[in-house]
N, C-alpha and C positions, 0 to 999 in steps of 0.2 A: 504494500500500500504506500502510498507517495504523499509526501507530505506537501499542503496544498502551499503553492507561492503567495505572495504580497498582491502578487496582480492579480492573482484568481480570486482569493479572496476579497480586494474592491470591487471586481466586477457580481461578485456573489452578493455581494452588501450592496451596491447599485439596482440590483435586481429585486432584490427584496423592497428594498424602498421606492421603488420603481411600483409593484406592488402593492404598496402600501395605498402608495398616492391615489392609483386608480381606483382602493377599496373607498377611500374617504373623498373620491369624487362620487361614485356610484350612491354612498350613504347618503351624502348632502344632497343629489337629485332625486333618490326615491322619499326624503322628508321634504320634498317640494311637490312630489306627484301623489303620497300616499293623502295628503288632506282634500285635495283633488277629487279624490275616487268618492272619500267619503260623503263631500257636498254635494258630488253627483248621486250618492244614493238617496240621501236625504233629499232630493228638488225631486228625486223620480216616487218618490215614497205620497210626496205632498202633492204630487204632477194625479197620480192615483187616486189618492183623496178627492182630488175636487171630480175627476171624472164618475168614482163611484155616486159620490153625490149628484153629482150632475143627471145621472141614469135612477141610481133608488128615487128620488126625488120626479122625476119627470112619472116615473113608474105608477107613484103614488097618483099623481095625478089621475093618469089615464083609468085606473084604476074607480077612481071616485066619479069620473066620468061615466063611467061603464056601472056602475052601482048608484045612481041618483045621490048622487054629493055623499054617501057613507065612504070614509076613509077604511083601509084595511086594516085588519086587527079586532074587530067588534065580531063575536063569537054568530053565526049566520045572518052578519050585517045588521044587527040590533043594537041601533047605536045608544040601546037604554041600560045593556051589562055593559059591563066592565071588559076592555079591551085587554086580550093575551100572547104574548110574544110565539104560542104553540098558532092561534088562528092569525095572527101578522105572517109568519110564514107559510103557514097553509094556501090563505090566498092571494099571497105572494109568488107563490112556488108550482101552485096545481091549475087546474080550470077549475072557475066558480059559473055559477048561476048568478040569474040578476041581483039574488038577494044577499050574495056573498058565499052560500054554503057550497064546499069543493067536492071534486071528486080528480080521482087520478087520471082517468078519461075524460077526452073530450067526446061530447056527444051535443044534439039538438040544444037539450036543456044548459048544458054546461057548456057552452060557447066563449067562455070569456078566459084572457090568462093563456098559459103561465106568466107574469109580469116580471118574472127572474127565473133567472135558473139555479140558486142557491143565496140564499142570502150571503152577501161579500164580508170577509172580515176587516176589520178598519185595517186600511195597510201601515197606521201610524203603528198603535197598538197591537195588531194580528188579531181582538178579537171581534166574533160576528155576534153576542150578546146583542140583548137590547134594552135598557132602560125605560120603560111608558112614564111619560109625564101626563099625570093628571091635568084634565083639562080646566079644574080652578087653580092651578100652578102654573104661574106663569114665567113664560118660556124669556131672555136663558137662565138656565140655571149654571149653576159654579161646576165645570168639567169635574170627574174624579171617579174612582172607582174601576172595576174591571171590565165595564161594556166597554162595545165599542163604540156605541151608538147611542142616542135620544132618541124619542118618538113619540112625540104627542097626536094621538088620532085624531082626538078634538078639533086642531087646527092644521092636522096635516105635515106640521114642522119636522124635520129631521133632520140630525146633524151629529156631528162625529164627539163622541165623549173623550177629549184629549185635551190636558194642563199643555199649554206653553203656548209656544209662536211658531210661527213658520222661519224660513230664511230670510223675508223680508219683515221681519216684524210684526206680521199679523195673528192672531191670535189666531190657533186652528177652529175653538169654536166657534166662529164667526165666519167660517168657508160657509 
């Protein structure tokens, strides 16, 4: 075995440092791209939000359209019980009749719907919960909790149950 020279040895330490450099060029550009990625997930997270909104919300409409102003969620469109997160989904999700009550088939009587295909889960939070706000409670109320979502039948309102802001400062309940 040979004992390594003066010169080999600088070029061996040039190489390493050589090395070195490129590692702490590469670190300093991926802590320039890695914050990047995350405000693109979060704009695409909140880009989602307003579109689900935009569609359950329109849904709702057409929905109360097609049932003489009864919003979804009142147990075979009686809007004199107390509305349930099982009949919000129901005819939400199935074909109802004029009066609201569903079936899994569409047939003559049942012509109306499905107005989703799954209730969505909030893409802030991930969940598809639902919160009913009483319709002598008046809407908004202080975000918080594990739904994803508000819903007051009453007035038809619906909106995302999430604390904070968006990237531009706006309050998510207020999308």
């Amino acid at each position: 075995m040979e004992t390594p020279t003066p010169s080999t040895q600088r070029r061996r330490a040039s190489r390493l440092l050589e090395a070195l450099i490129v590692l702490m060029i590469l670190g300093g550009l991926s802590s320039l791209v890695l914050p990047q990625f995350s405000s693109a997930a979060r704009v695409s997270q909140e880009t989602s939000l307003r579109d689900d909104l935009r569609y359950i919300r329109t849904q709702i409409l057409v929905y109360r359209a097609q049932h003489g102003g009864t919003a979804p969620g009142y147990p075979d469109g009686d809007a004199t019980r107390p509305p349930t997160t099982t009949d919000f989904a129901a005819q939400m999700t199935l074909f109802t009749d004029a009066q609201g009550r569903t079936s899994i088939q569409k047939s003559e009587q049942f012509c109306f719907g499905p107005y989703l295909e799954q209730l969505p889960a909030n893409p802030v939070n991930h969940s598809a919960a639902i919160r009913f706000i009483a319709s002598e409670v008046p809407f908004p109320m202080v975000p918080g909790g594990s739904e994803g979502w508000f819903y007051q039948p009453a007035t038809g309102t619906f909106a995302p149950n999430i604390e904070g802001r968006d990237a531009v400062g706006e309050p998510y309940f207020q999308y």
